[in-house]
PDB file of the backbone (N, CA, C, O) and the ligand in Angstrom, with CONECT records:
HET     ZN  A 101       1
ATOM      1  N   UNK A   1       0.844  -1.185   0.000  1.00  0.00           N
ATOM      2  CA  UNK A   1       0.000   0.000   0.000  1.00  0.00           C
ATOM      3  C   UNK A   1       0.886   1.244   0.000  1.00  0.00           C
ATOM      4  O   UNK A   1       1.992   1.212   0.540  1.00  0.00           O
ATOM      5  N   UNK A   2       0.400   2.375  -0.617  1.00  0.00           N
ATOM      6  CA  UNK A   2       1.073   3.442  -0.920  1.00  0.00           C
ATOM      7  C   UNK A   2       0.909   4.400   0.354  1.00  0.00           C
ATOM      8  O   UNK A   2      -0.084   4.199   1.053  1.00  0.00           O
ATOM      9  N   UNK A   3       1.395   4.963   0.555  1.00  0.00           N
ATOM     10  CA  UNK A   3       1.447   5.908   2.158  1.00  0.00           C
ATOM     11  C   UNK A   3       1.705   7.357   1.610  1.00  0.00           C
ATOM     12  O   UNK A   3       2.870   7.703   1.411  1.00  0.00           O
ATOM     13  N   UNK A   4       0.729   8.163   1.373  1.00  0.00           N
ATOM     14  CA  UNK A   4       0.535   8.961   0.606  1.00  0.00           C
ATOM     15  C   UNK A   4       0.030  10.220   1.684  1.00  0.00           C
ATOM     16  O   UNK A   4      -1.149  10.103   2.017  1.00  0.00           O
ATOM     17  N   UNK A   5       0.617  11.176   2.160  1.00  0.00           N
ATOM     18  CA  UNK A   5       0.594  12.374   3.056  1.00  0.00           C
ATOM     19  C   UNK A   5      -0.093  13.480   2.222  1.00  0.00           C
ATOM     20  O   UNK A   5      -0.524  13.485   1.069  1.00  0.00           O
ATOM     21  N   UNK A   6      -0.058  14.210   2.981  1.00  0.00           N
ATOM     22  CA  UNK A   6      -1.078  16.010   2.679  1.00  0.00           C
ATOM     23  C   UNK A   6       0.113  16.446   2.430  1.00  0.00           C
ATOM     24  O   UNK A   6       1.051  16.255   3.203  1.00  0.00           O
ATOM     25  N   UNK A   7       0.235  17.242   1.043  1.00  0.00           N
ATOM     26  CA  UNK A   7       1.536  17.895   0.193  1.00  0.00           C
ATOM     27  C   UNK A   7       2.544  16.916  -0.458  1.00  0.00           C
ATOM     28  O   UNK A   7       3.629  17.171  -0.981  1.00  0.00           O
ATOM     29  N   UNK A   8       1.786  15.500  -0.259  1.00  0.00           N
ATOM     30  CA  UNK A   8       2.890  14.801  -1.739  1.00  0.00           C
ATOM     31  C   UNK A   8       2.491  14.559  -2.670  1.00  0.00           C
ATOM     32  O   UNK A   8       1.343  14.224  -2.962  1.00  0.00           O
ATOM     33  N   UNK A   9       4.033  14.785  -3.751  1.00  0.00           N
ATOM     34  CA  UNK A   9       3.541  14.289  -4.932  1.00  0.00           C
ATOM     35  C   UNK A   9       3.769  13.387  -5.296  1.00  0.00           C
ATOM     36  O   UNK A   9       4.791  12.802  -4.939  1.00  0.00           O
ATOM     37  N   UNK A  10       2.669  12.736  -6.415  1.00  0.00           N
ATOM     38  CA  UNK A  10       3.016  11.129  -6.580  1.00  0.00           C
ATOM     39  C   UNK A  10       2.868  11.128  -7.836  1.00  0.00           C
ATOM     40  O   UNK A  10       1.803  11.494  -8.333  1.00  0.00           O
ATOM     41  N   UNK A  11       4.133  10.627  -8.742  1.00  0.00           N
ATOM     42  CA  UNK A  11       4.400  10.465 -10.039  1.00  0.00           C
ATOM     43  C   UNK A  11       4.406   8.878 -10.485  1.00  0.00           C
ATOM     44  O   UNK A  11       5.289   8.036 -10.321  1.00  0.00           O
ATOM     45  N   UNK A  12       3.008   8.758 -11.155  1.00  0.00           N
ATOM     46  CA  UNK A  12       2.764   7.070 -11.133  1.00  0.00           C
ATOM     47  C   UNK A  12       3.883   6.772 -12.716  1.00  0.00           C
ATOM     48  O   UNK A  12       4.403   7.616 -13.445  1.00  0.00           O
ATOM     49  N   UNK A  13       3.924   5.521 -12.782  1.00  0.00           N
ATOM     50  CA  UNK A  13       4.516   5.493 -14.203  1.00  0.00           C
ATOM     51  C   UNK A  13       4.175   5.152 -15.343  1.00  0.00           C
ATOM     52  O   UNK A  13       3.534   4.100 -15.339  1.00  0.00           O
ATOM     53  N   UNK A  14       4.368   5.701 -16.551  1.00  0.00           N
ATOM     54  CA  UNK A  14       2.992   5.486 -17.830  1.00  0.00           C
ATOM     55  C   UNK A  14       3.039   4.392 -18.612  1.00  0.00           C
ATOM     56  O   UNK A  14       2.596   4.205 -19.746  1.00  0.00           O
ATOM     57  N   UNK A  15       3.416   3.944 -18.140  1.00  0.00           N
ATOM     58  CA  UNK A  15       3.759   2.125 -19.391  1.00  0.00           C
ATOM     59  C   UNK A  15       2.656   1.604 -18.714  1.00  0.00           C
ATOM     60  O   UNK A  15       2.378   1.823 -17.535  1.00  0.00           O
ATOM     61  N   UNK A  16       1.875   0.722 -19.709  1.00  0.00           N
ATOM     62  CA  UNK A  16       0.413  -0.094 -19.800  1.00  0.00           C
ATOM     63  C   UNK A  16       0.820  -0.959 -18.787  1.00  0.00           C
ATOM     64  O   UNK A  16       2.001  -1.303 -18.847  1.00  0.00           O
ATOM     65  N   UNK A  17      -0.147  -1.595 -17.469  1.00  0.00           N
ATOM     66  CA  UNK A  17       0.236  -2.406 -16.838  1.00  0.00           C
ATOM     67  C   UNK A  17       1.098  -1.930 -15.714  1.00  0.00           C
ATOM     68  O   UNK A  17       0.532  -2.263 -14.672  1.00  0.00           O
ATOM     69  N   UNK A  18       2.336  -1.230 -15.429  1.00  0.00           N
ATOM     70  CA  UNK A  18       2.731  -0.907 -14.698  1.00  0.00           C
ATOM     71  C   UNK A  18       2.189   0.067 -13.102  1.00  0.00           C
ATOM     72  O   UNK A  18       1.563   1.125 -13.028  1.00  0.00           O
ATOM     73  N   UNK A  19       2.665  -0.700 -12.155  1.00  0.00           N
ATOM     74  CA  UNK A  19       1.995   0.079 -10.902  1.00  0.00           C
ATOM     75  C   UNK A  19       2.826   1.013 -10.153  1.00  0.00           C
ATOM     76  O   UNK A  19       2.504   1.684  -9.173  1.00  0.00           O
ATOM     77  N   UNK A  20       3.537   0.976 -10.540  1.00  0.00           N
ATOM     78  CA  UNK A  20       5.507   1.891  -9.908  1.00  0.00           C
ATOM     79  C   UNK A  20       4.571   3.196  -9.781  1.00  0.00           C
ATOM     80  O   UNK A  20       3.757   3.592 -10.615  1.00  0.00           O
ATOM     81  N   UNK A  21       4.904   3.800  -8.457  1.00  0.00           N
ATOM     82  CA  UNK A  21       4.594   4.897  -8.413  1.00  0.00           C
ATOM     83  C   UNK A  21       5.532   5.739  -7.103  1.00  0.00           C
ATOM     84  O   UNK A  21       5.598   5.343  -5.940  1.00  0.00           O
ATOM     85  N   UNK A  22       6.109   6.803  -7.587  1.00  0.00           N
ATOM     86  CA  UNK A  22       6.985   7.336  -6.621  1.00  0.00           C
ATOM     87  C   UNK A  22       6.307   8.562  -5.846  1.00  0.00           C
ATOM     88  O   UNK A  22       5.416   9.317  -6.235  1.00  0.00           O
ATOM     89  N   UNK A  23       6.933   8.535  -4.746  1.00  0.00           N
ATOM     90  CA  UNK A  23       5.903   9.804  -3.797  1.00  0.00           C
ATOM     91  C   UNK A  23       7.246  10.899  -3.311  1.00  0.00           C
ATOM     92  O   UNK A  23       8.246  10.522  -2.699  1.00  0.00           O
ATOM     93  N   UNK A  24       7.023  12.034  -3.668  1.00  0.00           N
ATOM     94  CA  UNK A  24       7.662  12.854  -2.944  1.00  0.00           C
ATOM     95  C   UNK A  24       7.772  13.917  -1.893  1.00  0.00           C
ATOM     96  O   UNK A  24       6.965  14.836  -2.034  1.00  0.00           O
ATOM     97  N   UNK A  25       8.262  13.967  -1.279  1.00  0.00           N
ATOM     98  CA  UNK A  25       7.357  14.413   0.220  1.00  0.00           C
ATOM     99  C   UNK A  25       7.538  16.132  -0.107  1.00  0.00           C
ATOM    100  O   UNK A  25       8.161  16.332  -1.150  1.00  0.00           O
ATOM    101  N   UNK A  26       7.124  17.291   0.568  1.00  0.00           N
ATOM    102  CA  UNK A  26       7.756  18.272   0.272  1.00  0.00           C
ATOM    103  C   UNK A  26       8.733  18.761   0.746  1.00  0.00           C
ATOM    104  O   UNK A  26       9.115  18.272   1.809  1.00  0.00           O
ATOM    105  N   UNK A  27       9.492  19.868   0.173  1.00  0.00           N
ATOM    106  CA  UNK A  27      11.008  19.638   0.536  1.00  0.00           C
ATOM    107  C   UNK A  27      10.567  21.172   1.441  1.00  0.00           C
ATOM    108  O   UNK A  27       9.919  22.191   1.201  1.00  0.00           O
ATOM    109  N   UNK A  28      11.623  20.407   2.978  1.00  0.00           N
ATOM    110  CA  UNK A  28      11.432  21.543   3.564  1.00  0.00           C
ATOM    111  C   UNK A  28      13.125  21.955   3.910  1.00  0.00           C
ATOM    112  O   UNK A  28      13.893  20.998   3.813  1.00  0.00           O
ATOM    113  N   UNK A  29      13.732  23.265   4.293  1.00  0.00           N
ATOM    114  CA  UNK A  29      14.726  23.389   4.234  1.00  0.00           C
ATOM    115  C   UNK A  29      14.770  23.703   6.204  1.00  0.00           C
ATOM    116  O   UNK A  29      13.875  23.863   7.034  1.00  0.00           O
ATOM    117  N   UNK A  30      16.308  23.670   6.292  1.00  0.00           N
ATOM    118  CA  UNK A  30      16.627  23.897   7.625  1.00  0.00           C
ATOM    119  C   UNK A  30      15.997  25.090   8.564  1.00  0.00           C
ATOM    120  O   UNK A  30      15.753  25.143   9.770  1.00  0.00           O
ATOM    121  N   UNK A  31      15.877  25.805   7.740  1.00  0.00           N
ATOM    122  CA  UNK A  31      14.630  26.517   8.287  1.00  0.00           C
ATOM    123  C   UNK A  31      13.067  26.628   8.345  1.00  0.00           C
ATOM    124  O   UNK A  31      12.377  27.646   8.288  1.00  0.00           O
ATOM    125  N   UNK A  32      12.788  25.664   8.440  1.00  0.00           N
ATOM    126  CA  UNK A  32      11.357  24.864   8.479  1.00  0.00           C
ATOM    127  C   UNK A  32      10.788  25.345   7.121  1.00  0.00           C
ATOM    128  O   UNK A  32       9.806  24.603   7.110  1.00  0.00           O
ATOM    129  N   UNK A  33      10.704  25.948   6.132  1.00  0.00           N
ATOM    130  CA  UNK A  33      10.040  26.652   4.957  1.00  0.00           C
ATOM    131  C   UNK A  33      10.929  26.949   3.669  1.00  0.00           C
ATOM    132  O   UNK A  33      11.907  27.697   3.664  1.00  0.00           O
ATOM    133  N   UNK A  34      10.595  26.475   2.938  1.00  0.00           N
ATOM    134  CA  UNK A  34      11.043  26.762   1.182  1.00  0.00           C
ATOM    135  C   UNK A  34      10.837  28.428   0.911  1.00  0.00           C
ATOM    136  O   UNK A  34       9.888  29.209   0.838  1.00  0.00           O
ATOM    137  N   UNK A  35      12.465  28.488   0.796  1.00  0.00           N
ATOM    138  CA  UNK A  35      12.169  30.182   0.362  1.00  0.00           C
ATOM    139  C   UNK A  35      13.025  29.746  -1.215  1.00  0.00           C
ATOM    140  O   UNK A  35      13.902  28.888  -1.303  1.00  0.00           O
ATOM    141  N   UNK A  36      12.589  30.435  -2.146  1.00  0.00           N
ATOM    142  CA  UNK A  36      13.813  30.260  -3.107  1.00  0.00           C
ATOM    143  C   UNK A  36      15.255  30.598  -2.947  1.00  0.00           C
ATOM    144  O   UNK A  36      16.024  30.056  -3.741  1.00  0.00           O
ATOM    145  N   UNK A  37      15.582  31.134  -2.354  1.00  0.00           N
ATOM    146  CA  UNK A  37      16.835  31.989  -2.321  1.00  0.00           C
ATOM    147  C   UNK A  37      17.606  30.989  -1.322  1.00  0.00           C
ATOM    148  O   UNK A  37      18.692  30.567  -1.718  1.00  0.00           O
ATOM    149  N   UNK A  38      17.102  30.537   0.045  1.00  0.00           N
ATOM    150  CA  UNK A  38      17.409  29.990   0.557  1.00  0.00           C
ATOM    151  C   UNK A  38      17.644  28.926   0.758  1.00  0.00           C
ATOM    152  O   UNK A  38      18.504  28.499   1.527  1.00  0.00           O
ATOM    153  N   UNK A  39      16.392  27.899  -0.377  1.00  0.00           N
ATOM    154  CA  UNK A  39      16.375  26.217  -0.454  1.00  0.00           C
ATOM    155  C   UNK A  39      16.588  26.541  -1.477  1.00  0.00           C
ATOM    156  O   UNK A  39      15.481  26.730  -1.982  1.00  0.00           O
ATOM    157  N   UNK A  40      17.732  26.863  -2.562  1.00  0.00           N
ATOM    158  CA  UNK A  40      18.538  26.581  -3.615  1.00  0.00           C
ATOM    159  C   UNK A  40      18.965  24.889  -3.712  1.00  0.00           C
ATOM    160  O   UNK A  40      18.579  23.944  -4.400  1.00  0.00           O
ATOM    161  N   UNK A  41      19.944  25.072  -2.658  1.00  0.00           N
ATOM    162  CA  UNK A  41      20.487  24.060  -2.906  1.00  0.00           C
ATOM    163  C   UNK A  41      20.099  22.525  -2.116  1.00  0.00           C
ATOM    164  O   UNK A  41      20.890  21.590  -1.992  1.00  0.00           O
ATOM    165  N   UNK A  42      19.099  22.547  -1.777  1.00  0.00           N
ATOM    166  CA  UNK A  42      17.969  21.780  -0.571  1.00  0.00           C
ATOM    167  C   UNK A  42      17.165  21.278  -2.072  1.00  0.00           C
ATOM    168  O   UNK A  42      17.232  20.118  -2.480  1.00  0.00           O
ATOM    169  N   UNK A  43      16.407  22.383  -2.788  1.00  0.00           N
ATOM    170  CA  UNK A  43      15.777  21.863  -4.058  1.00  0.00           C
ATOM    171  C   UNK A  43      16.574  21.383  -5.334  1.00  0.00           C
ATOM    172  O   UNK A  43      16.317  20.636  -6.278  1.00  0.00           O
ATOM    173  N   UNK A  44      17.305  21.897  -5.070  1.00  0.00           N
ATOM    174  CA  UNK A  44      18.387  21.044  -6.357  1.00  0.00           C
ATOM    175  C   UNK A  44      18.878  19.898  -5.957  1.00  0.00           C
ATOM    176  O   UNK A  44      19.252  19.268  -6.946  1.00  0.00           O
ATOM    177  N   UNK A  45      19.113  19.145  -4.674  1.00  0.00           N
ATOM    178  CA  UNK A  45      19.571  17.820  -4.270  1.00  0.00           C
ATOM    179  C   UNK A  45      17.739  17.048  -4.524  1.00  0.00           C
ATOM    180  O   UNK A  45      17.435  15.960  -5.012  1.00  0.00           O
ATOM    181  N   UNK A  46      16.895  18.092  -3.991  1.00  0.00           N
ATOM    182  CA  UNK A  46      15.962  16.948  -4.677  1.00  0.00           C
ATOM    183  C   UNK A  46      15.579  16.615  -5.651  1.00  0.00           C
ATOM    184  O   UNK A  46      15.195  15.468  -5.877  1.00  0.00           O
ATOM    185  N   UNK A  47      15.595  17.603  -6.512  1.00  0.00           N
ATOM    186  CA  UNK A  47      15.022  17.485  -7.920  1.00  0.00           C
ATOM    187  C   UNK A  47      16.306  15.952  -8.487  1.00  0.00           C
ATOM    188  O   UNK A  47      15.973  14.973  -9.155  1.00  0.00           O
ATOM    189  N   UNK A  48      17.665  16.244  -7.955  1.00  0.00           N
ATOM    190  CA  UNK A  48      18.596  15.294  -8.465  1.00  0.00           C
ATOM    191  C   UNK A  48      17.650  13.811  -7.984  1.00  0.00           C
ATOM    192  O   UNK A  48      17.081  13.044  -8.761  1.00  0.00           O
ATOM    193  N   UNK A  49      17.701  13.724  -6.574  1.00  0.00           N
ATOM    194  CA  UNK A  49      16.850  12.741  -6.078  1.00  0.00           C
ATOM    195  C   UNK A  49      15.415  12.003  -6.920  1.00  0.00           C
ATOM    196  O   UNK A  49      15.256  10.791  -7.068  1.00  0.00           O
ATOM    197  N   UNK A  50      14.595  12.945  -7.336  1.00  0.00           N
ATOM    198  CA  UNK A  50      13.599  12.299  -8.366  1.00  0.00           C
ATOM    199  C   UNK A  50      14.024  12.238  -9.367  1.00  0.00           C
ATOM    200  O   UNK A  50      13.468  11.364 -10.032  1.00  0.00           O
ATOM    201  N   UNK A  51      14.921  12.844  -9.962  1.00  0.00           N
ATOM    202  CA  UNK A  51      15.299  12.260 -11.657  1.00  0.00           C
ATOM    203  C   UNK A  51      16.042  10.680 -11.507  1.00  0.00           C
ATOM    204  O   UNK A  51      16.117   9.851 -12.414  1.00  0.00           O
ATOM    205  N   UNK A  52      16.421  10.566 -10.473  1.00  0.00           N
ATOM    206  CA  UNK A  52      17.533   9.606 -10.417  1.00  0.00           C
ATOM    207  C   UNK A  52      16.392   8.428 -10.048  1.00  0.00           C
ATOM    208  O   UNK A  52      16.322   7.331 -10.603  1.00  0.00           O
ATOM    209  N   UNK A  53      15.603   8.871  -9.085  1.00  0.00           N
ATOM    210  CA  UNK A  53      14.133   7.397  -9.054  1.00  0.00           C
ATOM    211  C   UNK A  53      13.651   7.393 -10.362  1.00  0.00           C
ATOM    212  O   UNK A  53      13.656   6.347 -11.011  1.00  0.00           O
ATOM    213  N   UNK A  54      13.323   8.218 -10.727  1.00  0.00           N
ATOM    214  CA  UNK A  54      12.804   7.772 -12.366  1.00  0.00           C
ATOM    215  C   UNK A  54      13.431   7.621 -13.220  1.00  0.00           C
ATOM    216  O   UNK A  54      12.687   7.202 -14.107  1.00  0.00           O
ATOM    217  N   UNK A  55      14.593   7.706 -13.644  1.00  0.00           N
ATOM    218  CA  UNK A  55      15.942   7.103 -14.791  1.00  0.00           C
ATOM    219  C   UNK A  55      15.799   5.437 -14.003  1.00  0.00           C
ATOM    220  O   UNK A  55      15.188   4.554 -14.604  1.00  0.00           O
ATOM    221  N   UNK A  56      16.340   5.205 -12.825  1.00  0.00           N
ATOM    222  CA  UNK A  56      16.377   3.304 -12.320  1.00  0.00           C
ATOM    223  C   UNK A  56      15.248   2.814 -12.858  1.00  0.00           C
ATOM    224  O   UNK A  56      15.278   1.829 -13.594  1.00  0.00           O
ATOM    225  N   UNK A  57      13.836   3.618 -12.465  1.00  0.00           N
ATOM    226  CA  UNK A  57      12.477   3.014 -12.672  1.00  0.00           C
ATOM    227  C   UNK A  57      12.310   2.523 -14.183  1.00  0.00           C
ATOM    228  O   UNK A  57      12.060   1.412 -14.651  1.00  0.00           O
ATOM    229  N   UNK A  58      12.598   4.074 -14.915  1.00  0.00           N
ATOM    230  CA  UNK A  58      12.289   3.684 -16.373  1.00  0.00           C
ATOM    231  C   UNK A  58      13.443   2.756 -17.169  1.00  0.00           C
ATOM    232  O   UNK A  58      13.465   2.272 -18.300  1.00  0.00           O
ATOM    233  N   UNK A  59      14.101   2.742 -16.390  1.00  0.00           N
ATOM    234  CA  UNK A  59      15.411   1.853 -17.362  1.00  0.00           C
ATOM    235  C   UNK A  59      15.051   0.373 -17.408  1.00  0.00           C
ATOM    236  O   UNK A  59      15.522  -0.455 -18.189  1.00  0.00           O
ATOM    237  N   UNK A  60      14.188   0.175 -16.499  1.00  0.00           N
ATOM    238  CA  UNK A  60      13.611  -1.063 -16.165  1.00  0.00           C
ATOM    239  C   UNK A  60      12.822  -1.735 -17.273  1.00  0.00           C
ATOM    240  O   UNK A  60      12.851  -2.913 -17.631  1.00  0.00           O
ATOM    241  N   UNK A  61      12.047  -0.627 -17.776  1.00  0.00           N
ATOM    242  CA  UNK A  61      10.975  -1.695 -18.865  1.00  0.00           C
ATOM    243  C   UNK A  61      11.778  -1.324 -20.437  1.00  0.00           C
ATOM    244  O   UNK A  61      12.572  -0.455 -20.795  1.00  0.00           O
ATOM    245  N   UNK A  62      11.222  -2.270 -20.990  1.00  0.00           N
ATOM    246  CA  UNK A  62      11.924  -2.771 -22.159  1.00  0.00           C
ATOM    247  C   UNK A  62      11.411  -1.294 -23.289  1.00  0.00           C
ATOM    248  O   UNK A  62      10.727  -0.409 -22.776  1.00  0.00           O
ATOM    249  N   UNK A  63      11.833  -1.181 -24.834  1.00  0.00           N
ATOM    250  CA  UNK A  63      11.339  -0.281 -25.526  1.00  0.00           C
ATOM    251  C   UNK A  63      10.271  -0.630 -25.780  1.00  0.00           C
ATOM    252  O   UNK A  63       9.370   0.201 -25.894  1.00  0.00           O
ATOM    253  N   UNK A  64       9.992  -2.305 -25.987  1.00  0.00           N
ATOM    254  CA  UNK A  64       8.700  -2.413 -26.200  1.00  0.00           C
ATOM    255  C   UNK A  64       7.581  -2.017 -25.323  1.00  0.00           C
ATOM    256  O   UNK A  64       6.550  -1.428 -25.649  1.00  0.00           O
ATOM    257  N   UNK A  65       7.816  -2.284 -24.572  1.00  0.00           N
ATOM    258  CA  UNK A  65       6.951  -1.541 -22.848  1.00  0.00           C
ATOM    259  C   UNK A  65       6.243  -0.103 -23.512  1.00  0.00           C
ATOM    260  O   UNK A  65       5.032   0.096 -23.597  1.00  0.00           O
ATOM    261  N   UNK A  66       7.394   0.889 -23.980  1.00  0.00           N
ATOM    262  CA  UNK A  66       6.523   1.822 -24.308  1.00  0.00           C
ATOM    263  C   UNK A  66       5.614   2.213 -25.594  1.00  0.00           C
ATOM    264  O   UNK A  66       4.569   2.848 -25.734  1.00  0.00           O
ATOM    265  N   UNK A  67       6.470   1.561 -26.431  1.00  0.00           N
ATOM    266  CA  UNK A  67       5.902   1.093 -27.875  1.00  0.00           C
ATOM    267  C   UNK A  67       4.663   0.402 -27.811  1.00  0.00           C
ATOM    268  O   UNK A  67       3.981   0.315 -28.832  1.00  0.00           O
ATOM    269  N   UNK A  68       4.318  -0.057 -26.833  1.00  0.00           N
ATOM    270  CA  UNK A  68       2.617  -1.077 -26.464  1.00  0.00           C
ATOM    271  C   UNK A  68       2.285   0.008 -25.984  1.00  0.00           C
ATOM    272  O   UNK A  68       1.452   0.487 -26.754  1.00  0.00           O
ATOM    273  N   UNK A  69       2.532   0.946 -24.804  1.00  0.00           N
ATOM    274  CA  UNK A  69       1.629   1.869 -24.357  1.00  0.00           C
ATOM    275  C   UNK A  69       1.400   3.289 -25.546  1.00  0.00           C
ATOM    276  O   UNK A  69       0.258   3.713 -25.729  1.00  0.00           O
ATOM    277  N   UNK A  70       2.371   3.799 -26.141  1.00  0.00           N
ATOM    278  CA  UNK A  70       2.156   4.381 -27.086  1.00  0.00           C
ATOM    279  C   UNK A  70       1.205   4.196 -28.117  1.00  0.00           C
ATOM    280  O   UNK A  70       0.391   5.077 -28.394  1.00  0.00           O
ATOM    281  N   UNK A  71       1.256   3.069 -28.724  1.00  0.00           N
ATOM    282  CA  UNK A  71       0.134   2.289 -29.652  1.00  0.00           C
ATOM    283  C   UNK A  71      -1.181   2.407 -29.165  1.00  0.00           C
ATOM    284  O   UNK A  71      -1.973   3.128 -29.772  1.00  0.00           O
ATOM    285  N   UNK A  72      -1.595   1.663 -27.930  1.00  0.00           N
ATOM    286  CA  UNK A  72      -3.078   1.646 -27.678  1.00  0.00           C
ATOM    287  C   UNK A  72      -3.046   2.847 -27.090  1.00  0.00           C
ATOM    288  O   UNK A  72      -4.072   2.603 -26.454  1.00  0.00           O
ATOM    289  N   UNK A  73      -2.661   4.378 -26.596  1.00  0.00           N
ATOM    290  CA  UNK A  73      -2.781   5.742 -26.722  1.00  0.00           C
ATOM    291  C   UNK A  73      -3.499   6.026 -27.888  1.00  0.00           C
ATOM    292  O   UNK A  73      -4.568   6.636 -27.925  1.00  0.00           O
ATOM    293  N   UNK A  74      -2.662   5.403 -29.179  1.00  0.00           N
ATOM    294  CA  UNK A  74      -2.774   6.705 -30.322  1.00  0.00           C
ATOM    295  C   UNK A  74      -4.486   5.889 -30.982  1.00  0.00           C
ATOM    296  O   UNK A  74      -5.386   6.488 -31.570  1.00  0.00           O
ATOM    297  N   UNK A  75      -4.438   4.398 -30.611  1.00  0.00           N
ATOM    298  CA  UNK A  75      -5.468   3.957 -30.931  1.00  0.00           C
ATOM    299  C   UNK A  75      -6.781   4.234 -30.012  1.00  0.00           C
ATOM    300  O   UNK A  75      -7.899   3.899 -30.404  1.00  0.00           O
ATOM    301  N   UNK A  76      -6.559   4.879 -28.747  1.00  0.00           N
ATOM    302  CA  UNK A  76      -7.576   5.190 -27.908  1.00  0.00           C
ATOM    303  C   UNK A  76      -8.274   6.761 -28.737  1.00  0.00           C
ATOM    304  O   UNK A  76      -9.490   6.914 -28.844  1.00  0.00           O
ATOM    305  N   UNK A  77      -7.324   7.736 -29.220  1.00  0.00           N
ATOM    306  CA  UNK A  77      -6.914   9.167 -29.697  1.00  0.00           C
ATOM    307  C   UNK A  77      -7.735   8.606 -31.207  1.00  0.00           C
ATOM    308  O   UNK A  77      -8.867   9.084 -31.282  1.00  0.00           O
ATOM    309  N   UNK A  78      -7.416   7.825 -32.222  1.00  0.00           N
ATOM    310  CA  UNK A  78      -8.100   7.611 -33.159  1.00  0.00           C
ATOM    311  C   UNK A  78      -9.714   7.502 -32.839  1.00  0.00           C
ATOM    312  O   UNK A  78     -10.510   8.257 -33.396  1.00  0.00           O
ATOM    313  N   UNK A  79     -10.142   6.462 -31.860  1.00  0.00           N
ATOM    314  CA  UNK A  79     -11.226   5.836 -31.716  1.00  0.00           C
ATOM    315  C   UNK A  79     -12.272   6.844 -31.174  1.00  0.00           C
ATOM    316  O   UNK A  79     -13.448   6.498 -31.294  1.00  0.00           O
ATOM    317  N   UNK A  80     -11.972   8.229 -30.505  1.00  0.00           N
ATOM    318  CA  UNK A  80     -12.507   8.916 -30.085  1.00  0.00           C
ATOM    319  C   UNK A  80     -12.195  10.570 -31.051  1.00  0.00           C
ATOM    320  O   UNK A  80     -12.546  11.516 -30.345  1.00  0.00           O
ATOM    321  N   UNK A  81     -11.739  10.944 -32.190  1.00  0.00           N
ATOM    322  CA  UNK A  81     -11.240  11.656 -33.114  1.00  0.00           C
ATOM    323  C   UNK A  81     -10.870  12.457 -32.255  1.00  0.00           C
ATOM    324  O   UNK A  81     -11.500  13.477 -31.974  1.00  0.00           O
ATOM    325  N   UNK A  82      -9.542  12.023 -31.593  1.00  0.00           N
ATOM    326  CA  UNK A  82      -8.449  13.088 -31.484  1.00  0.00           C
ATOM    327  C   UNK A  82      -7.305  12.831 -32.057  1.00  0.00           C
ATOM    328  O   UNK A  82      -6.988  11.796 -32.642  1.00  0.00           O
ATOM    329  N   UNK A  83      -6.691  13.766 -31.890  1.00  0.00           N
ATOM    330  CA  UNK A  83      -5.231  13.758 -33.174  1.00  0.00           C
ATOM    331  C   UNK A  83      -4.281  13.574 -31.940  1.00  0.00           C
ATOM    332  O   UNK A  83      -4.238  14.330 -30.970  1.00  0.00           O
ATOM    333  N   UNK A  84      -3.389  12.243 -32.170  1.00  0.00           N
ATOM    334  CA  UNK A  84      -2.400  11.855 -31.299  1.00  0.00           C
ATOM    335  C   UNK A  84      -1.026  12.955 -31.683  1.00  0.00           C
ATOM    336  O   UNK A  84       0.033  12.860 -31.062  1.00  0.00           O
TER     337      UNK A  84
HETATM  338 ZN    ZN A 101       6.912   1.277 -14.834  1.00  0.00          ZN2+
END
């Protein structure tokens, strides 16, 4: 079960079938609150932190993985006349 708090975000993953879903909590800096100026470098270790869960995650499924989810997209986008 996913453990999902008030102020996270949760970036599920888009390949057909897949349940991977990452949660990120919000980033608070040493001074209890996100200022820009101040959580510079507090938000740049995280942002590194989620690219780096989602590069392991996605490296995981095959090209075909997305090539199947792409397909029944563009065939969902046909079936209802939208332009993929
Ligand atoms: Zn996945």
């Amino acid at each position: 079960m996913v453990d999902v708090r008030a102020g996270d975000t949760v970036r599920s993953c888009p390949v057909d079938d897949c349940s991977w879903v990452h949660i990120e909590r919000p980033v608070i800096t040493p001074l209890g609150a996100f200022t820009p100026v101040l959580g510079y470098g507090v938000i740049a270790q995280h942002m590194q932190r989620i690219e780096a869960a989602l590069r392991a995650h996605f490296d995981e499924h095959k090209v075909e993985d997305y090539l199947r989810t792409i397909t029944r997209l563009q065939q969902l986008c046909r079936e209802n006349g939208v332009e993929p």
